[in-house]
C-alpha positions in Angstrom: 50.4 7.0 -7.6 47.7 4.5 -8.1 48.0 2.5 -11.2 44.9 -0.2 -10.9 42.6 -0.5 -13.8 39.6 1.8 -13.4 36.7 0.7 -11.3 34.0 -1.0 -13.4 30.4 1.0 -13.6 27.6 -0.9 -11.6 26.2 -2.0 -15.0 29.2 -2.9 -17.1 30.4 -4.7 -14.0 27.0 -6.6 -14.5 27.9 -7.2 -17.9 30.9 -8.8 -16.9 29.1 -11.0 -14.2 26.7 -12.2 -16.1 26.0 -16.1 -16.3 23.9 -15.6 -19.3 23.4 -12.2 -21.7 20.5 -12.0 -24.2 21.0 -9.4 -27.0 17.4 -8.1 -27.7 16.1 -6.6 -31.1 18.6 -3.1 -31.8 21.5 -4.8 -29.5 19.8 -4.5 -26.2 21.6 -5.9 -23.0 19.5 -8.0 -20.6 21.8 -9.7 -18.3 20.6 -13.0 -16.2 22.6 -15.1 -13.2 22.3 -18.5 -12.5 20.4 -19.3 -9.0 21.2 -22.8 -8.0 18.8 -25.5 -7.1 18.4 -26.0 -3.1 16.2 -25.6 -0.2 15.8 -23.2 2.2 12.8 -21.5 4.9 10.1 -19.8 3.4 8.3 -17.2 5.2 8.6 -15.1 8.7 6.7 -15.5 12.1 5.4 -12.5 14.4 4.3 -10.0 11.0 1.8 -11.0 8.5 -0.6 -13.9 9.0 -0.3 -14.8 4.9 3.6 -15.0 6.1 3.2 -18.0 8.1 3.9 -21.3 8.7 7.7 -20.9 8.2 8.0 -24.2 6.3 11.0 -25.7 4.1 10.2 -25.6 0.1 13.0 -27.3 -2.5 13.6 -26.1 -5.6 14.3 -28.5 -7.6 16.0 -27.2 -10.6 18.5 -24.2 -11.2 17.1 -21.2 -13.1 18.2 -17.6 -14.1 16.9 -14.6 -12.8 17.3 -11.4 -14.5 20.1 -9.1 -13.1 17.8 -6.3 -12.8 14.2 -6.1 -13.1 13.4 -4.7 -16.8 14.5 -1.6 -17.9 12.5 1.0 -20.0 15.2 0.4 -23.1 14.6 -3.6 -22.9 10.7 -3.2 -22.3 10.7 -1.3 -25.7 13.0 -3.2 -27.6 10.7 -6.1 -27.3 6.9 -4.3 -27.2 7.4 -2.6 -30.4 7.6 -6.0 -31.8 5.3 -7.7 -30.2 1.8 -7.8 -31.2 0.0 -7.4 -27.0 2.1 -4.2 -26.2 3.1 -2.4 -29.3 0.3 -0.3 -28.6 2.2 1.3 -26.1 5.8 0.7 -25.8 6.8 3.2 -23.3 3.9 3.0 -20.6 6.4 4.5 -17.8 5.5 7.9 -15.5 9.5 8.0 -14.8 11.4 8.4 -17.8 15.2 7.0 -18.3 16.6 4.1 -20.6 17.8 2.6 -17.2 14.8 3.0 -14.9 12.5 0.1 -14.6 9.7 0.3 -16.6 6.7 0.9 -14.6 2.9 1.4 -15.0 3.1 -2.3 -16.5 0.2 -4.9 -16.0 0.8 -8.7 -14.9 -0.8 -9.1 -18.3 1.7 -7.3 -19.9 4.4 -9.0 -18.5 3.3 -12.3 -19.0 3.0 -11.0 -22.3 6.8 -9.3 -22.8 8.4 -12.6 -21.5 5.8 -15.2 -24.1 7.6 -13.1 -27.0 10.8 -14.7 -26.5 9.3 -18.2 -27.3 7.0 -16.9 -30.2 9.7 -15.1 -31.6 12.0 -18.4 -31.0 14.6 -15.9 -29.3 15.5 -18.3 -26.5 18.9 -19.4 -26.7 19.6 -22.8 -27.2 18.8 -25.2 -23.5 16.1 -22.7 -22.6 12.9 -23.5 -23.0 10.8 -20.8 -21.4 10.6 -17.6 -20.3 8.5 -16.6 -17.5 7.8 -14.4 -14.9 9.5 -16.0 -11.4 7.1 -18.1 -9.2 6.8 -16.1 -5.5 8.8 -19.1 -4.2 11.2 -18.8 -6.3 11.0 -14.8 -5.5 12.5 -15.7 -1.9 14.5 -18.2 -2.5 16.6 -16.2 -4.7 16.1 -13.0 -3.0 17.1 -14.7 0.8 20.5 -16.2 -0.6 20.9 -18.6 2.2 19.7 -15.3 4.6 17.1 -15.3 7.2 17.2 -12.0 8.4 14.4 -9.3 7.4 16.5 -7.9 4.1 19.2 -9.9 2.7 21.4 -7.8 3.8 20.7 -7.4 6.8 17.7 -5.8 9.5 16.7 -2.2 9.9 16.5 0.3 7.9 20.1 1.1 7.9 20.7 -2.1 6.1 17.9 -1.7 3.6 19.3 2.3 2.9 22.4 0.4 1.4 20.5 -1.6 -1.2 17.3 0.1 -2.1 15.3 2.5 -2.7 12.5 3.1 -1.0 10.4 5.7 0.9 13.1 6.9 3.3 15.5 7.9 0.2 13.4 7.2 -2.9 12.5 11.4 -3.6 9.4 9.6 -4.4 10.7 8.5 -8.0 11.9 5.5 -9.4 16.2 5.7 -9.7 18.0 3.7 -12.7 18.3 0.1 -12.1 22.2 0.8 -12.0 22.4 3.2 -9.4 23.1 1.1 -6.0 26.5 -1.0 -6.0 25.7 -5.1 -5.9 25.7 -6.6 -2.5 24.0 -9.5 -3.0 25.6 -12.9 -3.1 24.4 -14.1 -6.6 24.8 -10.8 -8.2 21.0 -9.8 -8.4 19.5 -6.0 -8.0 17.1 -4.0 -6.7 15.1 -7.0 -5.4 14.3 -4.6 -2.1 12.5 -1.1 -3.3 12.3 0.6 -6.3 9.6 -1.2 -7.8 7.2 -4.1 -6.9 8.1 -7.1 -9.3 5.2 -9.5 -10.4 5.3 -12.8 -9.7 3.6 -15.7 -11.8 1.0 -16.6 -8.6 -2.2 -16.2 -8.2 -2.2 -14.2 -4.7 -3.8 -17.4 -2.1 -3.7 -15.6 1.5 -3.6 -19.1 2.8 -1.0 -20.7 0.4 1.9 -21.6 3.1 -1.1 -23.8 5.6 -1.8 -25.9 2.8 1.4 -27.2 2.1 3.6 -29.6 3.8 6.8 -29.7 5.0 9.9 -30.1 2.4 7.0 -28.8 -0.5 8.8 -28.6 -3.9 8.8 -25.7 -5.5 6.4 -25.5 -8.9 5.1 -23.3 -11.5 1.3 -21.8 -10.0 -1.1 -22.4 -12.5 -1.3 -18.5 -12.8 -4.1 -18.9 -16.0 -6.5 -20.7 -13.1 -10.5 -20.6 -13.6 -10.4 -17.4 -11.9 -8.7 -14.8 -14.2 -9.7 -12.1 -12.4 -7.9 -13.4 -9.2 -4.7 -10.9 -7.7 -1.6 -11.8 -8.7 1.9 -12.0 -6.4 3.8 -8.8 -5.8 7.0 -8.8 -4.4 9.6 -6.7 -2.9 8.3 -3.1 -2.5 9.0 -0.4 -3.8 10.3 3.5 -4.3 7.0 4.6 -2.3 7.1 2.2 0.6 8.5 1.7 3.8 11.1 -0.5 4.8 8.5 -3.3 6.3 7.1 -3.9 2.8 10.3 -4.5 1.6 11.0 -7.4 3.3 12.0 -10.4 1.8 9.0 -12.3 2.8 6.6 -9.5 2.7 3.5 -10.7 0.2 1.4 -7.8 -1.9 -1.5 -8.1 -4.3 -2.7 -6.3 -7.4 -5.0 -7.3 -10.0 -3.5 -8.7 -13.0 -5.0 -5.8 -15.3 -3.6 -2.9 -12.9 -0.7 -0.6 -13.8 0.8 1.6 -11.4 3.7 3.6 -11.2 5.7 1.8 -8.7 5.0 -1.6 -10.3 7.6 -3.6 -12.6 9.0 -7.3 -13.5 11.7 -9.2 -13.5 12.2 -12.4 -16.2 12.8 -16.0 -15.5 14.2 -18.1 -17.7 13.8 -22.1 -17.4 16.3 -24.4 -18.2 15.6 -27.7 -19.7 15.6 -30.9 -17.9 18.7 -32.4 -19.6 20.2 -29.0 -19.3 20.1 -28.6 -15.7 22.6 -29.6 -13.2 20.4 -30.5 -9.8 17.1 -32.2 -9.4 15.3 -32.4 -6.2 17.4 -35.1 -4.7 20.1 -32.9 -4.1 20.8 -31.2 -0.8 22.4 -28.0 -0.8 23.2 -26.7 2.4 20.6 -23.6 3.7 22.7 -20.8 3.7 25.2 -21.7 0.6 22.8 -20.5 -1.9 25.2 -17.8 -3.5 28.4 -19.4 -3.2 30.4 -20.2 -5.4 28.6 -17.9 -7.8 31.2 -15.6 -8.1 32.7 -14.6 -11.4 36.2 -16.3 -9.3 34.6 -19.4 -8.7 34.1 -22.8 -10.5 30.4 -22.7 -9.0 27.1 -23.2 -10.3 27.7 -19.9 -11.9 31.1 -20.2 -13.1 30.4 -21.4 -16.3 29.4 -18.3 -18.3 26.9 -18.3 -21.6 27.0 -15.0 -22.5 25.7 -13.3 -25.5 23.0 -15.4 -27.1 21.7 -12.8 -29.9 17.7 -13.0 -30.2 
């Protein structure tokens, strides 16, 4: 007879893993882990031309990244009190409490993760939220991996930890669906849905940088408002290729589409953090010691900050 605890659900597992929790207005979970500063390979050779050069980029400080992209329960909790997307707190084509919201604008976005400093809802060492710089995308998405998914090449290995179109039924699936695999605890960053980044899309971006290029904010609000904006990750209605870690998409920053969501970044301050860009994490050790056992740069947890 088997007398272990019962197995945790995907979510309340995530609950438990979480290096940071924010409660949102009506009690709303949004759970966040702790990436750790480092360095690590940027890019791929041999399939897009915007891909390349492979080149080494620091990040300098440690952030966190939203366990999952945002759900339709936290996308409401927050629009119908803020004054840019009250208008229409449930913008979705997929419905479910769990699903990513979708049908979202980089506009919006930006505008969902600016509430939590006008509102003064950030908890205490935080002083922004934002949507994740494309660098900071990959960094946290790779894990210390350099192989086409983080877990893995081939579509077998992306089957495990995404949706997409091989297995999507050409829908969206709750955000909780798929078991974790991934070393720092993060979901869904392959498939289901696109994720803005804060970037202004630049086709030529990796040529002009050096080198050992530290990681920083894109000034997304550039003279050209109009430009495309960062999409990463794929999604529910793509194949595996654009799913690839280092696979770069576009979209206007006023375009909503059905397969297109966010994920929130939050920014630590710089007496709060623990790195700076002299350190030198080994490539590859990015989501060690990260573990809810470990004494890591996530061991420490700051859970439940009420907004």
């Amino acid at each position: 007879m088997t007398t272990g605890k019962p197995q945790l659900s995907v979510w309340d597992q995530a609950a438990r893993d979480a290096d940071l929790t924010l409660r949102l207005p009506g009690g709303v979970p949004m759970f966040f882990r702790r990436v750790p500063a480092g360095r690590f390979l940027l890019g791929s050779r041999g399939y897009s031309p915007d891909e390349e050069p492979i080149h080494q980029v620091v990040i300098p400080r440690d952030f966190y990244l939203g366990t999952f992209v945002v759900t339709q329960a936290q996308y409401r909790a927050v629009a119908i009190r803020c004054p840019a997307l009250k208008k229409n707190p449930a913008p979705s084509h997929f419905q479910g409490d769990r699903h990513p919201v979708e049908q979202v604008s980089w506009e919006d976005a930006v505008a969902f993760c600016g509430w939590f400093k006008t509102s003064k809802s950030l908890p205490p060492g935080i002083v922004e939220a934002r949507l994740p710089a494309e660098v900071e995308w990959e960094y946290a998405c790779r894990a210390g991996s350099r192989t086409e998914y983080y877990c893995g090449d081939g579509e077998a290995a992306l089957s495990e930890v995404a949706w997409f179109s091989n297995n999507s039924e050409n829908r969206t699936h709750a955000v909780d669906e798929l078991p974790e695999k991934h070393p720092l605890g993060l979901h869904g960053l392959h498939g289901n849905v696109w994720e803005w980044c804060s970037d202004v899309y630049d086709q030529q971006a990796y040529r002009h940088r050096a080198d050992g290029w530290e990681a920083r904010l894109a000034d997304a609000g550039s003279e050209e408002d109009s430009a495309s904006r960062v999409l990463r990750g794929g999604s529910w209605f793509n194949s595996a290729g654009l799913c690839r870690s280092a696979f770069r998409s576009r979209f206007g920053p006023v375009g909503r589409s059905r397969n297109v969501g966010f994920r929130v970044c939050l920014v630590r301050g710089p007496a709060d953090s623990q790195h700076s860009s002299g350190a030198e994490p080994v490539p590859g050790d990015a989501g060690r010691g990260t573990r809810p056992e470990s004494d890591g740069p996530g061991g420490a947890r700051e859970k439940n900050y009420e907004g």
